[in-house]
C-alpha positions, 0 to 999 in steps of 0.5 A: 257173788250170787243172790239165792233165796232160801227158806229160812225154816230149811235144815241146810243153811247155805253159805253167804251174807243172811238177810231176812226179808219178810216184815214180820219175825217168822214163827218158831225161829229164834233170833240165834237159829235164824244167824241172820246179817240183816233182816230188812222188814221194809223191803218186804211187801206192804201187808195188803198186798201181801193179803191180795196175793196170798200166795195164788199161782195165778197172781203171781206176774200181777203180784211181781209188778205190783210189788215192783211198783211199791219198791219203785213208788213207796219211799221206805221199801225204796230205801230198803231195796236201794240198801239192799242192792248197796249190800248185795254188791258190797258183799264178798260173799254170796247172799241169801234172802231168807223168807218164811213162805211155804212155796218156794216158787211164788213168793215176794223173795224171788220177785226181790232176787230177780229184780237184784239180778236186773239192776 
């Protein structure tokens, strides 16, 4: 079982467990298109940190620690990372953090994956 991030807007849907992790619904995509097992709005970077990054290259690794402090520091997206790892490790199948941003780089979804796979 692996941990992926995929767009949730791609064409090609990948195999595995769906979890979108972006707090708010993404535009566009129906309820039914997105096939989704969780969406955990709550792991998902607090709104001013997500306006500080604004998806800059350049503030990426400070962007990654600050979001890894919230997910350390702040009790709810605590709560959700914690459920999030139990179901990553519970799940037979793969699973695939579904976000809505344009770069597939730089993005809160793989600072998540990174911090799944060192736990």
């Amino acid at each position: 079982m692996t941990v992926k991030c995929q767009r949730i807007y791609d064409k090609q849907i990948a195999k595995g467990k769906r979890v979108l992790v972006d707090r708010v619904w993404p535009r566009g995509i129906s309820k039914e298109d997105a096939q989704l097992d969780e969406w955990l709005k709550k792991v998902a970077p607090t709104t001013e940190l997500r306006k500080w990054f604004n998806h800059e290259p350049k503030l990426y690794a400070a962007f990654s620690e600050k979001y890894a402090k919230e997910l350390r520091e702040n009790s709810e997206q605590q709560e959700a990372f914690e459920y999030l790892k139990d179901f990553v490790s519970s799940s037979k199948e793969d699973v695939i953090l579904l976000y809505a941003a344009k770069d597939t780089q730089y993005n809160h979804a793989n600072v998540l994956m990174k911090l799944l796979k060192n736990n």
